[in-house]
N, CA, C and O atoms as a GROMACS GRO file, in nm:
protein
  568
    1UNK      N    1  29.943  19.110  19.958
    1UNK     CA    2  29.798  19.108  19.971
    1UNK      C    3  29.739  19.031  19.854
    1UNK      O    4  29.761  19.057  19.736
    2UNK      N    5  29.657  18.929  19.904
    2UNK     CA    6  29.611  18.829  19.774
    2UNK      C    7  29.461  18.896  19.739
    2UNK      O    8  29.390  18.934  19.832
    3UNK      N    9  29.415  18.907  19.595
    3UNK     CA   10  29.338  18.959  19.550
    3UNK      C   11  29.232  18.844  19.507
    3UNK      O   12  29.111  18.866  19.498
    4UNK      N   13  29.305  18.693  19.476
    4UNK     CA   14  29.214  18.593  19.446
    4UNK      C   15  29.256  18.543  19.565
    4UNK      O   16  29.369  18.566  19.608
    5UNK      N   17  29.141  18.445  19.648
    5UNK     CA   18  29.218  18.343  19.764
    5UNK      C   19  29.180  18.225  19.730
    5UNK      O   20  29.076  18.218  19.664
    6UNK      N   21  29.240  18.121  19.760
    6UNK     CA   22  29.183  17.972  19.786
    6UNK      C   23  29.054  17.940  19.856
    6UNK      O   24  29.043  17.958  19.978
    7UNK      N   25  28.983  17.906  19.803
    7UNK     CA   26  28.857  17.840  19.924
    7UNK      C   27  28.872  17.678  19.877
    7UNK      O   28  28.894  17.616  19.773
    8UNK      N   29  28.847  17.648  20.013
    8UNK     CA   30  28.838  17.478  20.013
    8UNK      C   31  28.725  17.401  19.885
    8UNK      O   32  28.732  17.287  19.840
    9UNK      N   33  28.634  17.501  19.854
    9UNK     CA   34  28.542  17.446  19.723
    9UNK      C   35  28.584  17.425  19.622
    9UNK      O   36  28.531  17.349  19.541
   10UNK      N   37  28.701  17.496  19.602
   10UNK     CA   38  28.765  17.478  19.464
   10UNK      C   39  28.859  17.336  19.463
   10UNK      O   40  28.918  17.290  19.366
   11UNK      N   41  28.856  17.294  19.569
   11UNK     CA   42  28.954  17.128  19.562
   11UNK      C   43  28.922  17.040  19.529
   11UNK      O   44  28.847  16.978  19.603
   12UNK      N   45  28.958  16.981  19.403
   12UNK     CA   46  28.974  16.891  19.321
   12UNK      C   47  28.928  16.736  19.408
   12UNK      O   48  28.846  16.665  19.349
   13UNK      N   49  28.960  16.707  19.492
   13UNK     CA   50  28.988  16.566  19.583
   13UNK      C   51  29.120  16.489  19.583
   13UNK      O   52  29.141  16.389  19.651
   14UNK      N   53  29.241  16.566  19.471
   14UNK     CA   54  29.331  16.532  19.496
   14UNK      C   55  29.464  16.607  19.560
   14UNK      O   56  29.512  16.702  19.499
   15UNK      N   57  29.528  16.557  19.698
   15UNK     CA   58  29.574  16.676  19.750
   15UNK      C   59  29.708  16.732  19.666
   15UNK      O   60  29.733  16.851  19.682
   16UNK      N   61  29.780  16.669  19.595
   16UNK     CA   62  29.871  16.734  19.504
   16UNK      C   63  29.808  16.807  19.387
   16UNK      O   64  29.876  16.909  19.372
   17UNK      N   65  29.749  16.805  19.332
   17UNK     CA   66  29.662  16.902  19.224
   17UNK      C   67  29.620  17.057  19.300
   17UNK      O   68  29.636  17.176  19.276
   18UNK      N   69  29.554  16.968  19.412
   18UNK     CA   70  29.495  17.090  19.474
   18UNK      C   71  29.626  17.219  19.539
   18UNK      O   72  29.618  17.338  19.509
   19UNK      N   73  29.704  17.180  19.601
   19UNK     CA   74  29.823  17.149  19.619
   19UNK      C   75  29.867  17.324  19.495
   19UNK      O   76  29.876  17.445  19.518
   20UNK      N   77  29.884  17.235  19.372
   20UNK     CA   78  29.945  17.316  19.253
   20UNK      C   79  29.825  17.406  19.220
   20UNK      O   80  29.863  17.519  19.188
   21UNK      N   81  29.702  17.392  19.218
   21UNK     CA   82  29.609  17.506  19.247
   21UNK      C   83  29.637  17.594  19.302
   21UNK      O   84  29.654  17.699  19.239
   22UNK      N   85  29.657  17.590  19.448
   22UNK     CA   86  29.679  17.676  19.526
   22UNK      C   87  29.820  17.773  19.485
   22UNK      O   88  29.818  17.896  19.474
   23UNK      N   89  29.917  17.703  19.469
   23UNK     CA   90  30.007  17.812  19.353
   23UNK      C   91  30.005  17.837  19.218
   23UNK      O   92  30.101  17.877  19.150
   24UNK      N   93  29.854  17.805  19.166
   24UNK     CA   94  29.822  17.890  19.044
   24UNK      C   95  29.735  17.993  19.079
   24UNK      O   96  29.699  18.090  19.012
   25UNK      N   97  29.710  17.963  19.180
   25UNK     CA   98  29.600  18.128  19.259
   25UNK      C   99  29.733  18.208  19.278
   25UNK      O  100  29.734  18.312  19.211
   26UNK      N  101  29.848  18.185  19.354
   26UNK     CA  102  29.942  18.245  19.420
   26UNK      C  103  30.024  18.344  19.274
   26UNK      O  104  30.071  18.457  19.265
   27UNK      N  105  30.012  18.253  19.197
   27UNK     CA  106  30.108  18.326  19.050
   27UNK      C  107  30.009  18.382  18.965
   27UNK      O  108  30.045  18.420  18.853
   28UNK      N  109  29.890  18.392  18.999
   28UNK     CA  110  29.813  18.449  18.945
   28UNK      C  111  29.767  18.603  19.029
   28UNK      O  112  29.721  18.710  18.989
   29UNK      N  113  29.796  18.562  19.129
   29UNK     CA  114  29.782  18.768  19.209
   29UNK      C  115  29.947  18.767  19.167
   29UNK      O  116  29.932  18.882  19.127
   30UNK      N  117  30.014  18.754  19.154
   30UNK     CA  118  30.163  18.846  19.152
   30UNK      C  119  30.139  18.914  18.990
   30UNK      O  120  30.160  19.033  18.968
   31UNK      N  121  30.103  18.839  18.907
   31UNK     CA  122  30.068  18.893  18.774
   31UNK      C  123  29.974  18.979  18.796
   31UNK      O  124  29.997  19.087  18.741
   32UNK      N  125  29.864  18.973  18.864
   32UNK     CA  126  29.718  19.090  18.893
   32UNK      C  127  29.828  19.189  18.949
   32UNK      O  128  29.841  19.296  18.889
   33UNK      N  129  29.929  19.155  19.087
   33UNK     CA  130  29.937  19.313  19.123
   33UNK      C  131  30.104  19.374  19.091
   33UNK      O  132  30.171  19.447  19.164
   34UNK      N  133  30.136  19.324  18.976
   34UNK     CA  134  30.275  19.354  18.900
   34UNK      C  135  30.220  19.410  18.768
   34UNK      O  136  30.284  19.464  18.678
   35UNK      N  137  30.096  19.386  18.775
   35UNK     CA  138  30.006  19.498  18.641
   35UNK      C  139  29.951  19.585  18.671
   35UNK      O  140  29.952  19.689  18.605
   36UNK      N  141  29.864  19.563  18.819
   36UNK     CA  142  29.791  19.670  18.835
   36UNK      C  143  29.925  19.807  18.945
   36UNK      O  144  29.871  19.915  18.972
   37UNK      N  145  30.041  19.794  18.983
   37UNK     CA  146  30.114  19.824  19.069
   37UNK      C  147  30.212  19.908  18.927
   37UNK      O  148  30.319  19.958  18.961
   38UNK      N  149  30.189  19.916  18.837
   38UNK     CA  150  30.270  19.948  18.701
   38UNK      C  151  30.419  19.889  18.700
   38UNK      O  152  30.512  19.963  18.667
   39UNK      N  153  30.442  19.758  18.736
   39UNK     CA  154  30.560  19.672  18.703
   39UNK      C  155  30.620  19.703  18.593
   39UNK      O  156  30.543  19.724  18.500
   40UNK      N  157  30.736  19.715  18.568
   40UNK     CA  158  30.814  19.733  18.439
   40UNK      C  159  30.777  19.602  18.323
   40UNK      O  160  30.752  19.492  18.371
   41UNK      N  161  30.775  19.613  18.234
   41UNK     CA  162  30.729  19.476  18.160
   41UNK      C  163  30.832  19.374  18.212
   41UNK      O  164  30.783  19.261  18.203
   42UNK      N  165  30.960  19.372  18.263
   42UNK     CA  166  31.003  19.268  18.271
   42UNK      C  167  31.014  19.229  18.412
   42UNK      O  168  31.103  19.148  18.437
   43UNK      N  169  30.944  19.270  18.504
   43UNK     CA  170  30.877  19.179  18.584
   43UNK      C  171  30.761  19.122  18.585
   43UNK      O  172  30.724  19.050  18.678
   44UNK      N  173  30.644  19.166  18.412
   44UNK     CA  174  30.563  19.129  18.434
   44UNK      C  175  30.582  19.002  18.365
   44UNK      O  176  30.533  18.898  18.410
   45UNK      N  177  30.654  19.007  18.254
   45UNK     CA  178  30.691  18.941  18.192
   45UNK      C  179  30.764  18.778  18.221
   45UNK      O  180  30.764  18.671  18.160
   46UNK      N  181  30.840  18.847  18.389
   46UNK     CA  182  30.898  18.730  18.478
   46UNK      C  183  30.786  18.654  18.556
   46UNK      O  184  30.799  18.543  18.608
   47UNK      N  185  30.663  18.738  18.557
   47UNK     CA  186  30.516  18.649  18.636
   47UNK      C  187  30.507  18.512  18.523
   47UNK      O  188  30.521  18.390  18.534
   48UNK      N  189  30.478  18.600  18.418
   48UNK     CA  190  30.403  18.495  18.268
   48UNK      C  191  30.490  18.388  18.284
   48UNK      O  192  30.442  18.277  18.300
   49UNK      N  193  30.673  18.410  18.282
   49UNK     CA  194  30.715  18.281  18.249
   49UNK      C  195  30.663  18.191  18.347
   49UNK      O  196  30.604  18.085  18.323
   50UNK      N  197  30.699  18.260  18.502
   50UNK     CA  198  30.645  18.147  18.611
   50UNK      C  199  30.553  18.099  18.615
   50UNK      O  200  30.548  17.988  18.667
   51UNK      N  201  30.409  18.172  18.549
   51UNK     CA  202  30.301  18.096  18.525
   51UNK      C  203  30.252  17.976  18.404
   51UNK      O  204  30.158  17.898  18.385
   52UNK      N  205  30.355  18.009  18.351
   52UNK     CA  206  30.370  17.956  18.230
   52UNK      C  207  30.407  17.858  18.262
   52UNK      O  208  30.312  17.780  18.261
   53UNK      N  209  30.548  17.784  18.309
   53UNK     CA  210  30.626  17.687  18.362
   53UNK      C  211  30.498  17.590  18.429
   53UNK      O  212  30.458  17.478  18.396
   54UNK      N  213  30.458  17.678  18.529
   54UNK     CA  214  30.380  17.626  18.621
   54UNK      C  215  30.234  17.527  18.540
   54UNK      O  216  30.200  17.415  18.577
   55UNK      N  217  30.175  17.598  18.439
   55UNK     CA  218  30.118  17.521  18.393
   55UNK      C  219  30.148  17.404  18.290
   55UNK      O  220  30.070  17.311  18.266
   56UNK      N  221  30.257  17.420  18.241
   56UNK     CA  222  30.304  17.298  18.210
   56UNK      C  223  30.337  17.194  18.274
   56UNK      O  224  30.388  17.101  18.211
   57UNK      N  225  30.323  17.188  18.371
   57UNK     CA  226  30.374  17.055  18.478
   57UNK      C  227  30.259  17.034  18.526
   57UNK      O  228  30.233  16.914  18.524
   58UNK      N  229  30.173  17.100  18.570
   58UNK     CA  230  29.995  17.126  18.623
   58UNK      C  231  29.961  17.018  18.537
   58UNK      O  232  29.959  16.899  18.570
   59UNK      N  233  29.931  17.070  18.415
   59UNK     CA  234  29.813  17.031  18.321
   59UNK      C  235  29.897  16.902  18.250
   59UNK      O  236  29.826  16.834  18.177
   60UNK      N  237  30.036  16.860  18.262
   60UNK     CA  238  30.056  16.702  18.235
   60UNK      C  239  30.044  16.623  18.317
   60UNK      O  240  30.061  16.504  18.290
   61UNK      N  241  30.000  16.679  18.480
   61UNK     CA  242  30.006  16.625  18.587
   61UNK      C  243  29.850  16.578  18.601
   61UNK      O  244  29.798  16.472  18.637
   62UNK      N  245  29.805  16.686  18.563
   62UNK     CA  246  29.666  16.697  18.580
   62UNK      C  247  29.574  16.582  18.468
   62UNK      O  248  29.473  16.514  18.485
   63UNK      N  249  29.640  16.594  18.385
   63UNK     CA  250  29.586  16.505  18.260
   63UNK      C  251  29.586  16.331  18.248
   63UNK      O  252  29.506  16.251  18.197
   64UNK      N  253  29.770  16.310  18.352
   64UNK     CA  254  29.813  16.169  18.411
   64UNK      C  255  29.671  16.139  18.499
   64UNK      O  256  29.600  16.044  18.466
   65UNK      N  257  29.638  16.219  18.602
   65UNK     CA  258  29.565  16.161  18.710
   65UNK      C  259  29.414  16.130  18.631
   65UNK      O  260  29.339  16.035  18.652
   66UNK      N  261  29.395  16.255  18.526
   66UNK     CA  262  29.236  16.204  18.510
   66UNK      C  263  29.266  16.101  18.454
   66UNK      O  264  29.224  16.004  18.517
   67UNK      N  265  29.327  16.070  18.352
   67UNK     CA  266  29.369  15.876  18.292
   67UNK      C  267  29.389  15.770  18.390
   67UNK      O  268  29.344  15.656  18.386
   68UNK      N  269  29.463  15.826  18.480
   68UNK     CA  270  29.472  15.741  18.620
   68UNK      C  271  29.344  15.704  18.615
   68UNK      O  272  29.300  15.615  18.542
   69UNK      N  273  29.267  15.788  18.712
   69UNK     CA  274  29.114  15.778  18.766
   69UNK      C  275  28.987  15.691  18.680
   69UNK      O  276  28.891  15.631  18.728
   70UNK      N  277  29.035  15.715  18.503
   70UNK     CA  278  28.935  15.725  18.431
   70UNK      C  279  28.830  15.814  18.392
   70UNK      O  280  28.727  15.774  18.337
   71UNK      N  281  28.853  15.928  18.420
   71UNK     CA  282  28.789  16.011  18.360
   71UNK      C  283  28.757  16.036  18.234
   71UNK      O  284  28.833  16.090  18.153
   72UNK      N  285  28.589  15.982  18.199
   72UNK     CA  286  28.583  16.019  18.056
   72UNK      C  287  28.645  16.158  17.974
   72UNK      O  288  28.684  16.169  17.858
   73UNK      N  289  28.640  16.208  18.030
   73UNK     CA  290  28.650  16.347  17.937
   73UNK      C  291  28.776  16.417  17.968
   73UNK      O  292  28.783  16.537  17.994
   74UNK      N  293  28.906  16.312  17.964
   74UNK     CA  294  28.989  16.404  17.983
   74UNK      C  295  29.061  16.428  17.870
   74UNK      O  296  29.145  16.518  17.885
   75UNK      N  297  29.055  16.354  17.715
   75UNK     CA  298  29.086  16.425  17.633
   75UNK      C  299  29.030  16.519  17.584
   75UNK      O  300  29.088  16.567  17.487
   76UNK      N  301  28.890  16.590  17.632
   76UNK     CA  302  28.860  16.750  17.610
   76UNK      C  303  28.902  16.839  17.701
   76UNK      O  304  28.904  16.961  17.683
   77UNK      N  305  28.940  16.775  17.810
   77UNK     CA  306  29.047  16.888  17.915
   77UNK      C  307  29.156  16.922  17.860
   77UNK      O  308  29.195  17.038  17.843
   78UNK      N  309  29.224  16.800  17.824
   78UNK     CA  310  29.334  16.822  17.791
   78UNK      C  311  29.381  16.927  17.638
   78UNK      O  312  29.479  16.996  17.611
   79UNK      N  313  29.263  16.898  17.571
   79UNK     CA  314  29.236  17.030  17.486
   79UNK      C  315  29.187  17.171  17.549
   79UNK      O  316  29.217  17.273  17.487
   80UNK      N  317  29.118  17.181  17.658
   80UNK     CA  318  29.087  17.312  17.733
   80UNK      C  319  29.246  17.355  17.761
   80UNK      O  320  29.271  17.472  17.736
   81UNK      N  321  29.338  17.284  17.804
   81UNK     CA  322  29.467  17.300  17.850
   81UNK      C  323  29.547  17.317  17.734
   81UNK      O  324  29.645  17.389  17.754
   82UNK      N  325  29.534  17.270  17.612
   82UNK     CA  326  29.640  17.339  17.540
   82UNK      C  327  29.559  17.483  17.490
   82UNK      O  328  29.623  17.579  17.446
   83UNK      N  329  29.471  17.482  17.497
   83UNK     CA  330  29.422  17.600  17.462
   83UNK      C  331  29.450  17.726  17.568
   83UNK      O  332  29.467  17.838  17.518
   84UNK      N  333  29.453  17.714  17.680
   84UNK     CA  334  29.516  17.796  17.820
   84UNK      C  335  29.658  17.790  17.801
   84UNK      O  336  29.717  17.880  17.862
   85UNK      N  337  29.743  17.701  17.724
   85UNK     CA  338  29.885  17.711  17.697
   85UNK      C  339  29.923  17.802  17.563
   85UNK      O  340  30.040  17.832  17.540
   86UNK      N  341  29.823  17.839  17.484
   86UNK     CA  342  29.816  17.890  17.389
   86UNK      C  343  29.798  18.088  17.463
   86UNK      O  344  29.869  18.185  17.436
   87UNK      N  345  29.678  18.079  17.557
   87UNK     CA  346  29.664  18.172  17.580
   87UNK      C  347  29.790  18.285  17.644
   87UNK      O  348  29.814  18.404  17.625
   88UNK      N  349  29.862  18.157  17.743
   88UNK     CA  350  29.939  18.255  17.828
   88UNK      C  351  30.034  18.300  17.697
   88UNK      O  352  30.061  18.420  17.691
   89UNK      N  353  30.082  18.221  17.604
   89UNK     CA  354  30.162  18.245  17.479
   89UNK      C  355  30.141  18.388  17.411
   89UNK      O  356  30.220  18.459  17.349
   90UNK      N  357  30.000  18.406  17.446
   90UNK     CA  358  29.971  18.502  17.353
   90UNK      C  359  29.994  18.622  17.431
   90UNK      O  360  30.011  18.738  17.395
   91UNK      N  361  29.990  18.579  17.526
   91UNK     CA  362  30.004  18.754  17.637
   91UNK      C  363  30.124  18.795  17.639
   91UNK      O  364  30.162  18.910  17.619
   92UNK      N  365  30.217  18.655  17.675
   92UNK     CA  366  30.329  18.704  17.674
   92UNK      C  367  30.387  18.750  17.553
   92UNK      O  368  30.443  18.860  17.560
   93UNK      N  369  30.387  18.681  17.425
   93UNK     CA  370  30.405  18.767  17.346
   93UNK      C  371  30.374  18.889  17.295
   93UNK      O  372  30.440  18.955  17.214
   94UNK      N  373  30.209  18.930  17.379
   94UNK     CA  374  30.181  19.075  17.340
   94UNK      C  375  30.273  19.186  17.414
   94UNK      O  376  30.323  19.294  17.382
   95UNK      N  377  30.272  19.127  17.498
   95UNK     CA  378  30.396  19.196  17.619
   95UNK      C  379  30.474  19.232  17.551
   95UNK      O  380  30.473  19.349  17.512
   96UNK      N  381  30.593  19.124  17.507
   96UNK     CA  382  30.687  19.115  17.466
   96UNK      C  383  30.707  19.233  17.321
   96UNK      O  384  30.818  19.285  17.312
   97UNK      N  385  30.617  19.265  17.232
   97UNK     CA  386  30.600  19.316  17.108
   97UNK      C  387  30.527  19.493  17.142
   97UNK      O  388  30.535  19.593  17.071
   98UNK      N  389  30.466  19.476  17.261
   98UNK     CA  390  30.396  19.608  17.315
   98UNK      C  391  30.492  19.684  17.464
   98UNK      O  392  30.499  19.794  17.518
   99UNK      N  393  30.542  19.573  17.479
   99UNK     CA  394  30.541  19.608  17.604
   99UNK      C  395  30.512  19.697  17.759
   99UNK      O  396  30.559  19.760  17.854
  100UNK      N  397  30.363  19.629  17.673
  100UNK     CA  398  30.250  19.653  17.805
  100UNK      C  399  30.182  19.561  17.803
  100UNK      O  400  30.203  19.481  17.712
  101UNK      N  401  30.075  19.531  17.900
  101UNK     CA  402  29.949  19.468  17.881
  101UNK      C  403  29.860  19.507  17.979
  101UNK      O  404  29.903  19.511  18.094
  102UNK      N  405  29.728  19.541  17.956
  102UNK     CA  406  29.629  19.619  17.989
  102UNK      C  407  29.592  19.505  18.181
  102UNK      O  408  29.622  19.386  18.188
  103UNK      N  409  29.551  19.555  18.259
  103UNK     CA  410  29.464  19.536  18.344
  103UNK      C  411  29.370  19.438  18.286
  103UNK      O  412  29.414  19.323  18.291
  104UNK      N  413  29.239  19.450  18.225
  104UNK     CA  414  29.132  19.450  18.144
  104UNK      C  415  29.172  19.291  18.073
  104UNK      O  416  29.109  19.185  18.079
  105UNK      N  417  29.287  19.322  18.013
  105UNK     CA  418  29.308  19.165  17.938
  105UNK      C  419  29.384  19.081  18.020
  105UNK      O  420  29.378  18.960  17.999
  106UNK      N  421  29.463  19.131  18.122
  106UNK     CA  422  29.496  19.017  18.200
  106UNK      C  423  29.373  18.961  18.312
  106UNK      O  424  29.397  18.844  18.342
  107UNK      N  425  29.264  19.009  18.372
  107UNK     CA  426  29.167  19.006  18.436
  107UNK      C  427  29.093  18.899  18.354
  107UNK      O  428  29.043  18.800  18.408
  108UNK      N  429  29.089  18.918  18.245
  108UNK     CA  430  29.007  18.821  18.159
  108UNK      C  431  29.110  18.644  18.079
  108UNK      O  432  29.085  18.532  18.035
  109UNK      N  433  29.202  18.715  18.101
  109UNK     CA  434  29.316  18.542  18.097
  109UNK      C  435  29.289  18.524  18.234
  109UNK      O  436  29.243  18.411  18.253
  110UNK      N  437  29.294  18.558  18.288
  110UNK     CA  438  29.261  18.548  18.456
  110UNK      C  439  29.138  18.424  18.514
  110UNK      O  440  29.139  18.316  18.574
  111UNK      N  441  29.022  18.534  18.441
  111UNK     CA  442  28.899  18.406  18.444
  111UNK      C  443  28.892  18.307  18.352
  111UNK      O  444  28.829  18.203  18.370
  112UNK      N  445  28.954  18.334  18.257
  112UNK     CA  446  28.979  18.137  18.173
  112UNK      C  447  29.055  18.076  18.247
  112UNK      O  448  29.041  17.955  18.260
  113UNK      N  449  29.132  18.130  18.298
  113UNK     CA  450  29.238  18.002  18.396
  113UNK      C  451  29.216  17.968  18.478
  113UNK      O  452  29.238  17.851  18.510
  114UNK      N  453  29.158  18.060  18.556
  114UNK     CA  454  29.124  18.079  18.694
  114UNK      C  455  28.926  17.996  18.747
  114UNK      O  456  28.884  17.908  18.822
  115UNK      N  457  28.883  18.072  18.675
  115UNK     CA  458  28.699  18.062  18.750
  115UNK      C  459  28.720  17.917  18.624
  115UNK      O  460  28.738  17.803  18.668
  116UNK      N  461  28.714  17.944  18.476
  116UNK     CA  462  28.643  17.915  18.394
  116UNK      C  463  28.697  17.747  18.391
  116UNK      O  464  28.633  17.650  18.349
  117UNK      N  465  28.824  17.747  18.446
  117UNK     CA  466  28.896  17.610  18.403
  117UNK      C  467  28.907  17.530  18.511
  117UNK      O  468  28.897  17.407  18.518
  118UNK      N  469  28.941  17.657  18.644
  118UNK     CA  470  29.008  17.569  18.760
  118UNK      C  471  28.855  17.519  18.832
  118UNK      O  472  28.821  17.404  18.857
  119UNK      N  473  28.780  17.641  18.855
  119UNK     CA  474  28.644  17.624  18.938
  119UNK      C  475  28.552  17.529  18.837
  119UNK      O  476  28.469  17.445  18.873
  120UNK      N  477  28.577  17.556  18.741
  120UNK     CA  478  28.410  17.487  18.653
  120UNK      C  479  28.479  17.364  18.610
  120UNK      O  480  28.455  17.261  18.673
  121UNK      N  481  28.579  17.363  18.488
  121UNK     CA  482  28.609  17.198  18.466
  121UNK      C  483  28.719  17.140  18.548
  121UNK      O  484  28.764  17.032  18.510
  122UNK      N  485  28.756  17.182  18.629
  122UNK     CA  486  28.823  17.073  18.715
  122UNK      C  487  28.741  17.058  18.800
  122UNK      O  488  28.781  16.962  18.866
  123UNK      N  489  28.628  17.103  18.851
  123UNK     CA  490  28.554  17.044  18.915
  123UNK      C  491  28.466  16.945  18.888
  123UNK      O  492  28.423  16.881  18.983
  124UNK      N  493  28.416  16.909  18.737
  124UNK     CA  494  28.397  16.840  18.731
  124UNK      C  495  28.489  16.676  18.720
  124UNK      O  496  28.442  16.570  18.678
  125UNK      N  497  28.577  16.691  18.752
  125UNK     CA  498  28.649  16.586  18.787
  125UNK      C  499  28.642  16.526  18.898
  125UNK      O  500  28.622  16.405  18.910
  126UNK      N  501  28.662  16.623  19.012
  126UNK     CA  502  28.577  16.596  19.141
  126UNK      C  503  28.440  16.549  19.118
  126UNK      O  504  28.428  16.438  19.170
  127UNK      N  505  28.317  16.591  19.053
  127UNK     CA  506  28.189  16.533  19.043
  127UNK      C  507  28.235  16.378  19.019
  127UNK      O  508  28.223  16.303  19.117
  128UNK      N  509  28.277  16.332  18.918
  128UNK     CA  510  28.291  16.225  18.853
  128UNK      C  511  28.430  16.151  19.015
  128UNK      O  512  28.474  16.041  18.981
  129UNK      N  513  28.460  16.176  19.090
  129UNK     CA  514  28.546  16.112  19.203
  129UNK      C  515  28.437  16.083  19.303
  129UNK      O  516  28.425  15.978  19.366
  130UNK      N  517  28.367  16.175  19.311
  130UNK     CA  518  28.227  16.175  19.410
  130UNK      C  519  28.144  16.105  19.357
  130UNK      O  520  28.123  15.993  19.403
  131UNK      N  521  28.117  16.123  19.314
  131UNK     CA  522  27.993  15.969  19.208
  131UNK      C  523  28.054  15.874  19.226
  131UNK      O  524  27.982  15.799  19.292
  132UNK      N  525  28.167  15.819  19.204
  132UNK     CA  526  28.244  15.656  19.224
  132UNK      C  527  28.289  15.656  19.373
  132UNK      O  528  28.366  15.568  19.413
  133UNK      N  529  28.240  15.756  19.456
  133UNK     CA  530  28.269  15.722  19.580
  133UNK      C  531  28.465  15.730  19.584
  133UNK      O  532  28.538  15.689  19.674
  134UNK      N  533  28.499  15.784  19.474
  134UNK     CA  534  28.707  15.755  19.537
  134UNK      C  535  28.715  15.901  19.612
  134UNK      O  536  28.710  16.014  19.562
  135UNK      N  537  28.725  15.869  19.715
  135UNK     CA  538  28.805  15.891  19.824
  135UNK      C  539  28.920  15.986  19.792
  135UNK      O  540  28.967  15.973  19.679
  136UNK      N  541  28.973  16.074  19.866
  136UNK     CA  542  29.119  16.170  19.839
  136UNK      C  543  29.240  16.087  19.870
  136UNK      O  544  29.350  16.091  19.814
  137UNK      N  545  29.187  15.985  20.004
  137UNK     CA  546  29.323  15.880  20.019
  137UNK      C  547  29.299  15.796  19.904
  137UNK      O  548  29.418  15.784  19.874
  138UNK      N  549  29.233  15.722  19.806
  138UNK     CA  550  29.194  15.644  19.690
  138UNK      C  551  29.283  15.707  19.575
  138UNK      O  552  29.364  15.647  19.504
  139UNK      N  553  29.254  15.820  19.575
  139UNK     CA  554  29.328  15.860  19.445
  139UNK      C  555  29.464  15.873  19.406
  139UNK      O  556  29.549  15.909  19.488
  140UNK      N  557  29.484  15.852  19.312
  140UNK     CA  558  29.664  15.813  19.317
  140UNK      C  559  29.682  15.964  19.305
  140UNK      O  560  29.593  16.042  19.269
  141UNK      N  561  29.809  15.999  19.339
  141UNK     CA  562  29.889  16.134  19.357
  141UNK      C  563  29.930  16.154  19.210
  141UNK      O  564  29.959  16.068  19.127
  142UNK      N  565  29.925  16.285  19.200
  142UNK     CA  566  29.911  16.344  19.050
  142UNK      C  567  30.100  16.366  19.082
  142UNK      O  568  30.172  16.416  18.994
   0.00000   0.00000   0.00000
């Protein structure tokens, strides 16, 4: 049962990004319900790495295409992104040293990754594809 879903608003204009979106929503409920379901830490622990992994290939993928495209501002994304690579670091290591982690603080890594990064500044990447008129077939594949 998915707790976050995909809606078509959140798509980028490129279908491989969007693509890896859609399984950062997907690895992002297994972490929501392997915390809220009282998972042993080391399955929660097995979410983080996968999410973890996952954003490392995302956000170099993600960073190629805005340079592709020209996107002014993708060396401040690309700082929003090491800063989200920093974050998952920190959970998992709280995990790792507590082994727990609250509901409450994963809900809130949740919306930096999730609302704050995927919905608000990757969308503006889309703004800036829509303004130059490029097209989803136009854009080179991330």
């Amino acid at each position: 049962m998915a707790i976050i879903e995909w809606n078509p608003a959140f798509s980028m204009g490129a279908p491989a990004l969007d693509g890896q979106h859609r399984r950062l929503i997907e690895l992002a409920n297994d972490i929501l319900l392997a915390v809220r379901s009282g998972k042993e830490p080391r399955r929660i622990a097995a979410c983080f790495s996968k999410i973890r992994e996952h954003t490392v290939y995302h956000f170099a993928d993600e960073e190629e295409f805005m340079r592709t495209v020209g996107y002014p501002e993708w060396k401040a994304h690309a700082l929003e992104h090491e800063n989200l690579r920093k974050l998952v670091r920190h959970h998992q290591d709280k995990l790792f040293r507590e082994g727990t982690v609250r509901e409450k603080d994963i809900m809130a890594f949740l919306k930096a990754l999730l609302v704050d990064h995927v919905i608000y500044s990757d969308l503006g990447v889309k703004r800036y594809l829509d303004d130059r008129n490029i097209r989803n077939s136009e854009a080179p594949a991330a």
